[in-house]
MITOR-962981 format. One line per 3 residues: number of its first residue (from 1); for each residue x, y, z of C-alpha. Coordinates in Angstrom, 1 decimal, padded with zeros to 4 digits. Example, Ala and Ser with C-alpha at 12.3 -4.5 7.8 and 13.67 -1.06 7.14 Angstrom:
2
1) 012.3,-004.5,007.8 ~ 013.7,-001.1,007.1;
This chain:
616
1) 057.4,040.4,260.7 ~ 055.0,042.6,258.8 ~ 055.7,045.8,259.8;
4) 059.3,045.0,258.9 ~ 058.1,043.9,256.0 ~ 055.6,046.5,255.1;
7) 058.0,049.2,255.9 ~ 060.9,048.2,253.2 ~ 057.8,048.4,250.5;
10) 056.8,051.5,251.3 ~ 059.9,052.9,251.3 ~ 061.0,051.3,247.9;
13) 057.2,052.2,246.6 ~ 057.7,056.3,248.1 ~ 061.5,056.4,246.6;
16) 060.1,054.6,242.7 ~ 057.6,057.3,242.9 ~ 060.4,059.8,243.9;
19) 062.5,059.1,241.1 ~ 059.3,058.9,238.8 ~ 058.4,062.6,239.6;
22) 062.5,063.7,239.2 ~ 062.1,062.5,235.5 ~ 059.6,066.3,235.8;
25) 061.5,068.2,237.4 ~ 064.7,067.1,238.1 ~ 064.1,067.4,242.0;
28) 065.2,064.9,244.3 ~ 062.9,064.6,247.6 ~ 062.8,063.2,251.1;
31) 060.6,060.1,251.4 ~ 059.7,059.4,255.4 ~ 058.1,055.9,255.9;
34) 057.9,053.9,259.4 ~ 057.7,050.9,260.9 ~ 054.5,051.9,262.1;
37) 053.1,052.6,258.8 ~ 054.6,049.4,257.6 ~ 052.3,047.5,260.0;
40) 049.2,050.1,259.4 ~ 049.6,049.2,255.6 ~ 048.9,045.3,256.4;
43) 046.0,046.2,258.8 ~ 044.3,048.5,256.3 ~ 042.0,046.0,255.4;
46) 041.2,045.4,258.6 ~ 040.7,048.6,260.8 ~ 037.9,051.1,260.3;
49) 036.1,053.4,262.4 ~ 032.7,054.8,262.4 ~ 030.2,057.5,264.6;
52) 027.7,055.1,263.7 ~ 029.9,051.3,263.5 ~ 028.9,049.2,261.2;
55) 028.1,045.5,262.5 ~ 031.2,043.7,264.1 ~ 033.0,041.3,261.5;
58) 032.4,037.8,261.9 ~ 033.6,036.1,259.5 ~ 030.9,032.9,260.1;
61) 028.0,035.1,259.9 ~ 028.4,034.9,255.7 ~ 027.4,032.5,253.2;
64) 031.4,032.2,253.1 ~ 033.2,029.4,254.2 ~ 037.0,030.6,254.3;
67) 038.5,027.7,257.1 ~ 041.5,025.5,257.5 ~ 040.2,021.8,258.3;
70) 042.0,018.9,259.6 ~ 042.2,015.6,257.5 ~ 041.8,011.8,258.5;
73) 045.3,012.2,257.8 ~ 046.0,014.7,260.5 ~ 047.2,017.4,257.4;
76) 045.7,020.9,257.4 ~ 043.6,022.1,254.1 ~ 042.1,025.3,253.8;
79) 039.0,026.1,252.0 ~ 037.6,029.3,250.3 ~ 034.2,029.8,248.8;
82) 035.2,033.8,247.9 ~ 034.7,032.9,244.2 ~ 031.5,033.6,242.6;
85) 029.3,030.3,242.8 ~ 031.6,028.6,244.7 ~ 030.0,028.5,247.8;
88) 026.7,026.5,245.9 ~ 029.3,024.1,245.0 ~ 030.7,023.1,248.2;
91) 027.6,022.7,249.9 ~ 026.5,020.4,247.1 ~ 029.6,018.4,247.1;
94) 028.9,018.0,250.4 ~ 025.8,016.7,250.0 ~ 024.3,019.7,252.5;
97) 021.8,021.0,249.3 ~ 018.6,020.3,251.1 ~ 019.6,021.9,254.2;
100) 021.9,025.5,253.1 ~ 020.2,027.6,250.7 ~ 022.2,029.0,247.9;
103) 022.0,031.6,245.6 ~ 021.0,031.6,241.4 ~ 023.4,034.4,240.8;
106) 026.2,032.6,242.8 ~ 026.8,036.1,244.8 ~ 026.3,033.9,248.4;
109) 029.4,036.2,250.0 ~ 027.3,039.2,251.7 ~ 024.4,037.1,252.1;
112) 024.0,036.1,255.9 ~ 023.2,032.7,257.1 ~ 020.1,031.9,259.4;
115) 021.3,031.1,263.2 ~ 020.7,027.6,262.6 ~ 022.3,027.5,259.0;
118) 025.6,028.9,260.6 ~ 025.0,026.4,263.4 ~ 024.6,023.2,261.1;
121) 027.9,024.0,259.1 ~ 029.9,024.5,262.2 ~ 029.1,021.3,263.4;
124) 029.4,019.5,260.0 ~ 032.3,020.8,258.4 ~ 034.8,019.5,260.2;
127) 033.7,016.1,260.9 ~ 032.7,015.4,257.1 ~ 036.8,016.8,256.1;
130) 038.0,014.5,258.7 ~ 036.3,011.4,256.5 ~ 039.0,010.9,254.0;
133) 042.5,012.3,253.5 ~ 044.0,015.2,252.5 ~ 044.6,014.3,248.8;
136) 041.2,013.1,248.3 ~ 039.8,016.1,249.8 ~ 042.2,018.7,247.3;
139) 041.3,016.4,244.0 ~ 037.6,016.4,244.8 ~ 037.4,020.5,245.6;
142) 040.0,021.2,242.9 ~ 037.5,019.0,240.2 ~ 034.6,021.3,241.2;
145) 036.4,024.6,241.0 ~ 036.3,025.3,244.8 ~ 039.7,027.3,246.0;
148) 041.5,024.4,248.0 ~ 045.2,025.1,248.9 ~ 047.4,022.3,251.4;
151) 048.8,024.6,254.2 ~ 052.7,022.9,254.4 ~ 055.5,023.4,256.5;
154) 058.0,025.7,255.8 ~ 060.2,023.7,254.4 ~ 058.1,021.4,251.8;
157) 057.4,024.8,250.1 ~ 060.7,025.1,248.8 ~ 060.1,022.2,246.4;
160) 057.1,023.1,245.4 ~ 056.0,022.9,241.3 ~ 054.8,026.1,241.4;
163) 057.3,027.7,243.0 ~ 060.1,026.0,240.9 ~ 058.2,027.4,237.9;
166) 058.0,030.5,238.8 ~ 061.6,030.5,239.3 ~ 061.0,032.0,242.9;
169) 063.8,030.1,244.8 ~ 067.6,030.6,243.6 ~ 070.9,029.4,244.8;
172) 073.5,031.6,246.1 ~ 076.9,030.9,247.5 ~ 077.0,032.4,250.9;
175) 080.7,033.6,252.2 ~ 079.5,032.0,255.8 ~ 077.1,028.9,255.2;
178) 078.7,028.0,251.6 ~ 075.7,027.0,248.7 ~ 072.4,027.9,250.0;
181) 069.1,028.3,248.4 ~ 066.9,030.9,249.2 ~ 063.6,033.3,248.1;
184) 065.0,035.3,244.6 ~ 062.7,037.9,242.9 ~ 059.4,037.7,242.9;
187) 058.7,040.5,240.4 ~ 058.5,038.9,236.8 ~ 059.3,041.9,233.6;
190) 058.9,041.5,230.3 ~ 061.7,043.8,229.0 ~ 064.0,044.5,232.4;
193) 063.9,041.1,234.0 ~ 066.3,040.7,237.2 ~ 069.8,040.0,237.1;
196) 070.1,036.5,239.3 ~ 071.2,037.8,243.0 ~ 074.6,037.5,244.4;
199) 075.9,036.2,247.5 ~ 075.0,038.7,250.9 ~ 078.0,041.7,250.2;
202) 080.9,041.5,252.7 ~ 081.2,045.0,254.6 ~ 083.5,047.3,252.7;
205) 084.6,045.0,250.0 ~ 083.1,047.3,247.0 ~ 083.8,050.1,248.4;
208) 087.3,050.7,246.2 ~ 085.0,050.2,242.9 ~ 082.0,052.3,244.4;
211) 083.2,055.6,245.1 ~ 084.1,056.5,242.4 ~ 081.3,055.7,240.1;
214) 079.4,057.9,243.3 ~ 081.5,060.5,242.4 ~ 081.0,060.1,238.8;
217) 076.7,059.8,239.0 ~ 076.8,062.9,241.8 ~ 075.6,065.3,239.1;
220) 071.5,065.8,239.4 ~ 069.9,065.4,236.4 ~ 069.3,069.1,234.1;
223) 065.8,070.3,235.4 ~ 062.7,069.4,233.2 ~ 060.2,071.6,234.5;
226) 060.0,074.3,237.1 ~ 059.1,072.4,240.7 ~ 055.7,072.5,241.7;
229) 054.5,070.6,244.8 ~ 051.6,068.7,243.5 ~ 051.2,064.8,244.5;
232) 054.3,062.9,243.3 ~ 052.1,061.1,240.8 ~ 050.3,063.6,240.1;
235) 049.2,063.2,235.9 ~ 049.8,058.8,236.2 ~ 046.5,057.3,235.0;
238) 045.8,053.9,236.5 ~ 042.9,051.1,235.0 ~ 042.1,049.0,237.6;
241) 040.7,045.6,236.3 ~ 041.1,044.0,239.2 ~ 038.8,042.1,241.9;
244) 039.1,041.5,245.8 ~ 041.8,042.7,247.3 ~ 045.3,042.5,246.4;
247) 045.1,045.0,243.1 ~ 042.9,047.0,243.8 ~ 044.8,047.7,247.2;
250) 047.7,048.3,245.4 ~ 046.2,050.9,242.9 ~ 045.0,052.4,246.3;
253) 048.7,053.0,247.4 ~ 049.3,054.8,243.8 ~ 045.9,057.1,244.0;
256) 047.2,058.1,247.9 ~ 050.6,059.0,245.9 ~ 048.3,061.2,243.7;
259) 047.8,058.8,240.5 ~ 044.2,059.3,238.3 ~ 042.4,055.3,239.1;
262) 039.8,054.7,237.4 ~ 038.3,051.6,238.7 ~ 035.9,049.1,236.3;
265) 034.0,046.9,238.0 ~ 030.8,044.5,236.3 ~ 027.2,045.8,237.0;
268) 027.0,043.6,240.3 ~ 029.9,045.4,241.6 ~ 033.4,043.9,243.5;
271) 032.5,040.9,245.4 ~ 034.1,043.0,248.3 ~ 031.0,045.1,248.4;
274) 029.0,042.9,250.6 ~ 032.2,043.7,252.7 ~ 032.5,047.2,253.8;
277) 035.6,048.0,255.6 ~ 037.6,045.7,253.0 ~ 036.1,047.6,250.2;
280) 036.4,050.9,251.7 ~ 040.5,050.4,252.5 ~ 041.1,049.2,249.3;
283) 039.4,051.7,246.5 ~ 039.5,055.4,248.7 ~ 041.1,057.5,246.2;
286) 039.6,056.0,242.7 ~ 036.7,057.2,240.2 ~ 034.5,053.9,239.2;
289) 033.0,052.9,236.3 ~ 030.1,050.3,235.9 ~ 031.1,048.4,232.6;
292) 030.3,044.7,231.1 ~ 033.5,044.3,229.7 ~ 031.9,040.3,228.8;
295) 029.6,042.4,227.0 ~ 030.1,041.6,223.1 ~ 030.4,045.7,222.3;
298) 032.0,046.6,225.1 ~ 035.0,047.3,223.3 ~ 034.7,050.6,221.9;
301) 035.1,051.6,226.0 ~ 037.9,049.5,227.4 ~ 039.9,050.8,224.4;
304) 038.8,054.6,225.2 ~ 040.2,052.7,228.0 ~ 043.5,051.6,227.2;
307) 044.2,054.5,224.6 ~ 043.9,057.4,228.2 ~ 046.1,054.4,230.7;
310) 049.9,054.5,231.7 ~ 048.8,051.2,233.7 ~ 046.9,048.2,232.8;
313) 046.3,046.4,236.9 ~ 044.3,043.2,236.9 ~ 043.8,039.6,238.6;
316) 041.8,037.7,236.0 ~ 042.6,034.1,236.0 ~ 044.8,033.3,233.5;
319) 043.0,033.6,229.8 ~ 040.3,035.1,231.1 ~ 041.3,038.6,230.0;
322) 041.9,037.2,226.7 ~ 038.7,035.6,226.4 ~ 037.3,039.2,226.7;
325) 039.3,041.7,225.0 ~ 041.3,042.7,227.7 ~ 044.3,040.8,227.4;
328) 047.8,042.5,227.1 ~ 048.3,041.8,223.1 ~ 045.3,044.0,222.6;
331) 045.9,046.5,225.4 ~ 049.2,047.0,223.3 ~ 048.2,047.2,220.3;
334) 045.7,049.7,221.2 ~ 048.7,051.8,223.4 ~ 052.0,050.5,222.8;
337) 053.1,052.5,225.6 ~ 051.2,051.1,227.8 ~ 053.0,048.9,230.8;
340) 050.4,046.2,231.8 ~ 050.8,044.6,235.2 ~ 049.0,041.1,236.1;
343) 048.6,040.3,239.6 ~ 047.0,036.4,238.9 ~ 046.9,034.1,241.7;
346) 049.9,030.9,241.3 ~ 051.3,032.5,237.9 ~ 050.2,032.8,234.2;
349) 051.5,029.4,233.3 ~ 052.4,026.3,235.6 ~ 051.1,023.0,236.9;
352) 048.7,025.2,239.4 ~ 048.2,028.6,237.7 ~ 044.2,027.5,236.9;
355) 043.6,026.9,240.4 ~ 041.9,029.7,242.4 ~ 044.1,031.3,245.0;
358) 042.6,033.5,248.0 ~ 044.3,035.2,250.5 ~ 044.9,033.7,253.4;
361) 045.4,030.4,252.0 ~ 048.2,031.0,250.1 ~ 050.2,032.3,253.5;
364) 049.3,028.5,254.6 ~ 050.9,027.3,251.6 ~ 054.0,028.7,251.5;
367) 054.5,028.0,255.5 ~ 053.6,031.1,257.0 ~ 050.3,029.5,258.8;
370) 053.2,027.6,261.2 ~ 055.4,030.1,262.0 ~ 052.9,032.2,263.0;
373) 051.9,029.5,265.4 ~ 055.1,028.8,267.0 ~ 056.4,025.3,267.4;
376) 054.6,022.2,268.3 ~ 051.6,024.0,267.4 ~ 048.3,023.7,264.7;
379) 048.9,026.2,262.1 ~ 046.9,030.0,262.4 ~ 046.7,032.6,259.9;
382) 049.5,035.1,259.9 ~ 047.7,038.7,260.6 ~ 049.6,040.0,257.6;
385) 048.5,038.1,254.7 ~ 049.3,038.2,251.0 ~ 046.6,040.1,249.8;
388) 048.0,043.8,251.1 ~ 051.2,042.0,250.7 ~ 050.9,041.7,246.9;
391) 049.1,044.8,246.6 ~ 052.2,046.6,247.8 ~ 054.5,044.3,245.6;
394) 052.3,045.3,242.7 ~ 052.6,049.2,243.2 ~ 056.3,049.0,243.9;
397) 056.8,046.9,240.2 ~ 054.5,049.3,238.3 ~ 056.5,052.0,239.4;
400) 059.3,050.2,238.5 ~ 058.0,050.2,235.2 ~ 057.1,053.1,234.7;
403) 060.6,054.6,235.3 ~ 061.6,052.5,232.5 ~ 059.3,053.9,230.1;
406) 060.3,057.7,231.0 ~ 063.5,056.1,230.6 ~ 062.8,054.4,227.3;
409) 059.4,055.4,226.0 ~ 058.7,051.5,225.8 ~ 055.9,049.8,227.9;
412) 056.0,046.0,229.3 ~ 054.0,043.5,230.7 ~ 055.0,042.4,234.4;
415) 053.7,039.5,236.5 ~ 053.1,039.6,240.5 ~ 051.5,036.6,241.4;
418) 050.1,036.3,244.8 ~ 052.2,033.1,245.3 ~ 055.1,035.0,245.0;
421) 054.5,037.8,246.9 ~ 053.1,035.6,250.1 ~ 057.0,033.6,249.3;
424) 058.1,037.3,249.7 ~ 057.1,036.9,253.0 ~ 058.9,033.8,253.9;
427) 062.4,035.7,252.5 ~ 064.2,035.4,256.2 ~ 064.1,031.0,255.5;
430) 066.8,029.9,253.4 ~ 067.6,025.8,252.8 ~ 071.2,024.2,252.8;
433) 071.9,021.4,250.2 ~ 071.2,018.6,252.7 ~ 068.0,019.7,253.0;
436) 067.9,021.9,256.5 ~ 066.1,024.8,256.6 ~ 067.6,028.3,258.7;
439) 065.7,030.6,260.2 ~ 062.1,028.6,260.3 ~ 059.6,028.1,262.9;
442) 061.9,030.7,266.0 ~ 058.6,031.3,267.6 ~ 058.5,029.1,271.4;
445) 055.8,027.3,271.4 ~ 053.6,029.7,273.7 ~ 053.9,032.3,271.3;
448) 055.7,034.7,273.1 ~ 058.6,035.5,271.0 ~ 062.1,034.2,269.1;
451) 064.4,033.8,272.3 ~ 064.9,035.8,275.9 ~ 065.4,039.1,274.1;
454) 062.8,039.1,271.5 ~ 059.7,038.3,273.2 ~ 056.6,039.1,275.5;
457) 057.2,039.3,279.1 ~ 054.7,039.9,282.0 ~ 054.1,042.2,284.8;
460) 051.8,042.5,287.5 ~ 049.2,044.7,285.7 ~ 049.8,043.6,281.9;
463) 052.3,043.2,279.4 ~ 055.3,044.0,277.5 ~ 057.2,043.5,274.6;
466) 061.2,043.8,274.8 ~ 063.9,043.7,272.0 ~ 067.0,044.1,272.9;
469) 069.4,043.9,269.8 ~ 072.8,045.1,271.2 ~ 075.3,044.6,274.0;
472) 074.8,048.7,275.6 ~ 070.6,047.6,275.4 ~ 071.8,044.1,277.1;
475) 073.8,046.4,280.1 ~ 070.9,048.6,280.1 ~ 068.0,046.3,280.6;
478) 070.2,044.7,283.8 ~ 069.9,047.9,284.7 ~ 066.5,049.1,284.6;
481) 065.0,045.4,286.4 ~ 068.0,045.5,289.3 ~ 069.5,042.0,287.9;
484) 073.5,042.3,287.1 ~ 073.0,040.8,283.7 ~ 076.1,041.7,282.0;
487) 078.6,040.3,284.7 ~ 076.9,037.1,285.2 ~ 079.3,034.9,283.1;
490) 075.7,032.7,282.0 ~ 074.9,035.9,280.1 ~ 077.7,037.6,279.5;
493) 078.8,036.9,276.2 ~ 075.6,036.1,272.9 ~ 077.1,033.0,272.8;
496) 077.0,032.4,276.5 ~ 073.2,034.3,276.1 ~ 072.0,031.5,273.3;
499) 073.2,028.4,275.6 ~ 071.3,029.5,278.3 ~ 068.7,031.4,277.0;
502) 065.7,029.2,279.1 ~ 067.9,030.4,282.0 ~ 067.9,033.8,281.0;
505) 063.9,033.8,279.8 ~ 063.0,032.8,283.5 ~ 065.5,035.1,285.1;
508) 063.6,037.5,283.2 ~ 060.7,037.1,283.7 ~ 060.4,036.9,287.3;
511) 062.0,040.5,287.0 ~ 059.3,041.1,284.8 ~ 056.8,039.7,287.0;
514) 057.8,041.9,290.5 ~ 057.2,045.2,288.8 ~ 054.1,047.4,287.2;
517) 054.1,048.2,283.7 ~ 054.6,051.9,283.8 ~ 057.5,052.0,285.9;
520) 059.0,049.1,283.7 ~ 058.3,051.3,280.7 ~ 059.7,054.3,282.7;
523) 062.8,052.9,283.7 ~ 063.3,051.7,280.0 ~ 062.5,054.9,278.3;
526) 065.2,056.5,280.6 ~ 067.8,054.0,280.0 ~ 067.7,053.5,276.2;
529) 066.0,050.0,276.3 ~ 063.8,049.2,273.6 ~ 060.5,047.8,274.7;
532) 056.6,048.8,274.3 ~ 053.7,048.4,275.9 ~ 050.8,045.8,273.6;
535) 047.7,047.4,272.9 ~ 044.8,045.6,272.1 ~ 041.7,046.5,270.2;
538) 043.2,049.7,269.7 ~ 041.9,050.4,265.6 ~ 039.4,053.1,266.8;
541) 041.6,054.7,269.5 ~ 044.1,054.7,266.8 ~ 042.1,056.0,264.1;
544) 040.9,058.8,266.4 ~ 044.1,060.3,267.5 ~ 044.4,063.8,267.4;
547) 047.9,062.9,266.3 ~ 046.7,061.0,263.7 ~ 044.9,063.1,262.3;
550) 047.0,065.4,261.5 ~ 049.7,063.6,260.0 ~ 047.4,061.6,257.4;
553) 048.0,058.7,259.1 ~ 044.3,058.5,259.9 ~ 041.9,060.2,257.9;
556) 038.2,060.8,258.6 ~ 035.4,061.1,255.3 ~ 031.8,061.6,255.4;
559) 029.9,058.7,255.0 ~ 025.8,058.7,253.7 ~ 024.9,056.2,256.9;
562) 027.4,056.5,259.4 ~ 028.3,059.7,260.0 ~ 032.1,060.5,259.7;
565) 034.3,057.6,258.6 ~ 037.9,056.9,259.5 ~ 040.5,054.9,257.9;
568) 044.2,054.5,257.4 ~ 045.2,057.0,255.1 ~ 048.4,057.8,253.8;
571) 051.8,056.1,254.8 ~ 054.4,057.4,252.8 ~ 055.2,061.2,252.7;
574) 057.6,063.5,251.0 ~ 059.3,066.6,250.6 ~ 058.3,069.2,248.4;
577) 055.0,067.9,247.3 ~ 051.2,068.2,248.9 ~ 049.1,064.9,249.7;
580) 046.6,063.8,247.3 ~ 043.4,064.6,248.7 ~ 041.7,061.3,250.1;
583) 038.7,060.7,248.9 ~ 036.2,057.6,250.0 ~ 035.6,054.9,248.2;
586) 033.0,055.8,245.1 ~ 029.9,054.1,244.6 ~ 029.5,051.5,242.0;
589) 029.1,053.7,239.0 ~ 030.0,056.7,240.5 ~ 031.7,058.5,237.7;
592) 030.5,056.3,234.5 ~ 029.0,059.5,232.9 ~ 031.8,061.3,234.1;
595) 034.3,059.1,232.4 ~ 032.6,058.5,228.9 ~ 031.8,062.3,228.9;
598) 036.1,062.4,228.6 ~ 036.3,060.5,226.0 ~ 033.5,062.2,224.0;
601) 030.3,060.4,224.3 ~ 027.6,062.9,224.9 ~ 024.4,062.3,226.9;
604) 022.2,060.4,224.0 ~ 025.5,058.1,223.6 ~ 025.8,057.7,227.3;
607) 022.2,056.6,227.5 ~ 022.1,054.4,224.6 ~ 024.9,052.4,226.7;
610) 023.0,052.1,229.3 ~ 020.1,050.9,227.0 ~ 022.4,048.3,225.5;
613) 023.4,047.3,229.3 ~ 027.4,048.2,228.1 ~ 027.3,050.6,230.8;
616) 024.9,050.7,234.6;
């Protein structure tokens, strides 16, 4: 349920940011969020529009092999080459050097394969993974530093060593179902860690305790400075270490917000270059600077670094940072202030936190791959992944941070792995003592929906999708279709409903079946029943909207090659402030001289940099 999903972020991410800015001025302010841009902010990385389009995506074009394959043992393991040499690696694993060309540099990801290349892997893949079983499969990639992950059923993840390490799953006592475990925080701080969460709150019981410590907090806090309607964080300064997606798309979501990113990438650029759209919807909004941070005097600049940050954002593997001089013991001791968020793939420590993680695999890990495919069915990829999924997780904890320090004055460290964030996902499953799991795998096996109510239905020209979440909406939709739902004494209780819901799904949809869309949609609209028409392929009719437009939703940027450029722009608004301006994605380099200039270096010092190959 992404845009469920991607709503509650934004909304806790536009209400940290709130309460950032009221540390200024002592203004409170109305954040607006949707459902819609909760679903806009997991297809960010997908939609993009152009005057002149860019080639169509297809994903087995690429000198990239990112596939689930089936095992002699009939498991699922899913393979990812993203990582920089790794696709050299696999192919010579495979024993397929003298037939797929690779690249010295190890930069294979934006290179495309010949017709015949693509062809020869296609064929080959899966018939050499179907040789040997899984765990033969995961040692051997895992021994030459390939990103394997085992996709696993929903509920094998809960016992998982990672996930027990990362202290992700917690028991509670539930007032209904007695001692259940289920998914606890995912957000890890160094100074403000999480108190352990409660059992699900019984309606009204606090209410004698809570009013009056309402009543007691009602008074706003004295005003700081006079209001001024600038971007909410308008004045945070962002570095953004990161690589690929997940970080850097959640720095995006501060620069929207207004926040000063300056990006650092290495002289070859993000290995999401050779990937335009991705790049584009996941650095708009952030100044870039080309710097060799492996470079042995490349210090004096990520300290001019560290000294101008509020926010440290990176997904270095773990001691990789370290290994360079970016690591958080130096980042602190150069700005003590400074609150340092890592965004590493399994965790910082664990059995698996040296393994490579990519996104989607690590929605297969944790189970997602099989609910999305329904029951009795091979697992697929989940359209919301982890990677804008812990991009949003990571904005929403720096924020969190962040408050603390005006709060405090004191920095911290804070951990979002991508494991935890894709459990994040998985948050509606929870597991009773004996083992069973709740809530897992709703989805009928033809993908249609969770039950009679919640689910696709179709009519003589197309489709819709109905959800119908209360007994007035159940009255209704007997209604609108002509069938005397309500009175019928198979249907006319939610008990009555669940024993007969096959019943009920066919009753439906030959109802469904008899009528044309727009009348159905008509009738509906009139009557109070919730239901929408699916739209397919619908990013550049979207991103073109008038409508769109206008409210930020979709914004359009001039592009060098392909005339104007749209994309999804900004998803959270608020009162009393002005958007940030969005600006396109920077060049590599963009703003190096612009950047050192800050911190001092004139031109001979800027060019002896670039001499020394610090800077490009």
């Amino acid at each position: 349920p992404f845009a469920s999903i991607g709503a509650a972020y934004l909304a806790a991410i536009g209400t940290a940011a709130a309460f950032y800015r009221r540390f200024d001025d002592g203004i409170g302010r109305h954040i607006e969020t949707s459902l819609m841009d909760g679903a806009l902010a997991y297809l960010t990385m997908l939609w993009g529009d152009a005057d002149i389009p860019p080639p169509p995506r297809d994903p087995g074009r690429y000198r990239l092999v990112a596939r689930n394959f089936r095992c002699s043992d009939g498991e699922i393991i899913g393979v990812h080459t993203g990582a920089v040499g790794a696709f050299g690696r696999l192919i010579r694993l495979l024993g397929l050097a003298g037939q797929i060309p690779t690249s010295e540099t190890g930069l294979d990801m934006g290179i495309p394969l010949t017709d015949e290349q693509r062809d020869l892997l296609d064929r080959l893949l899966p018939d050499i993974f179907e040789t040997e079983p899984r765990s033969v499969w995961l040692d051997r990639l895992l021994e030459n530093d390939i990103c394997a992950i085992p996709l696993l059923r929903p509920e094998e993840i809960f016992d998982a060593p990672q996930v027990r390490h990362n202290r992700i799953i917690v028991e509670v006592d539930d007032p209904t179902l007695g001692r259940v475990e289920q998914i606890g925080p995912v957000l890890r701080f160094s100074r403000t860690p999480a108190d352990p969460p409660g059992p699900p709150p019984i309606p009204g019981a606090d209410s004698p305790s809570w009013i009056p410590r309402v009543q007691e907090d009602a008074t706003p806090p004295p005003s700081r400075t006079p209001m001024s309607n600038r971007p909410l964080l308008d004045g945070l300064r962002v570095l953004d270490l990161g690589a690929y997606y997940a970080v850097p798309y959640g720095s995006r979501l501060l620069a929207d917000l207004g926040a000063d990113v300056i990006r650092v990438e290495s002289h070859a650029g993000d290995p999401n270059r050779g990937m335009e759209g991705i790049f584009r919807s996941s650095h708009a909004g952030k100044r870039s600077i080309a710097l060799d941070l492996k470079h042995p005097q490349a210090t004096s600049v990520s300290d001019d670094l560290f000294s101008w940050a509020d926010v440290v954002h990176h997904s270095m593997r773990p001691g990789v940072a370290e290994r360079i001089g970016v690591g958080y013991e130096h980042a602190r001791a150069v700005n003590p202030a400074i609150v340092y968020a890592y965004g590493p793939g399994w965790g910082s420590t664990g059995p698996m936190s040296g393994r490579q993680s990519f996104a989607p695999l690590m929605s297969g890990y944790v189970g997602a791959a099989y609910e999305a495919a329904g029951q009795f069915n091979p697992p697929v990829y989940p359209v919301g992944n982890e990677d804008p999924g812990n991009g949003l997780l990571g904005a929403f904890g720096i924020l969190l941070a962040m408050i603390h320090r005006r709060r405090t004055g004191e920095g911290q460290y804070l951990e979002h792995p991508q494991l935890n964030a894709a459990m994040a996902h998985m948050s509606h499953i929870i597991r009773k003592p004996g083992g069973e799991t709740l809530g897992a795998m709703r989805l009928d096996p033809g993908q249609f929906g969770f039950g009679p109510l919640e689910g696709l239905y179709q009519t003589v020209d197309g489709w819709i999708c109905l959800v119908i979440s209360s007994s007035e909406e159940f009255v209704a939709l007997g209604n609108a279709i002509g069938v005397d739902l309500s009175n019928d004494p198979r249907f006319s209780t939610n008990k009555a409903r669940e024993e007969n819901k096959d019943i009920l799904s066919n009753v439906l949809a030959d109802a469904f079946f008899e009528k044309r869309t727009a009348q159905l949609l008509s009738e509906f609209s009139s009557l109070g029943v919730p239901a929408a028409e699916p739209v397919p392929y619908n990013n550049a009719k979207f991103l073109r909207d008038p409508e769109n437009l206008r409210t930020g939703r979709s914004v359009e940027c001039p592009h060098d090659t392909r005339g104007r450029y749209r994309e999804v722009g900004l998803l959270i608004r608020s009162s009393d402030t002005v958007p940030a301006e969005h600006r396109s994605a920077p060049r590599l380099g963009e703003h190096t001289d612009e950047i050192l200039a800050s911190f001092g270096h004139d031109e001979s010092s800027i060019a002896k940099l670039r001499e020394t190959k610090i800077v490009a």
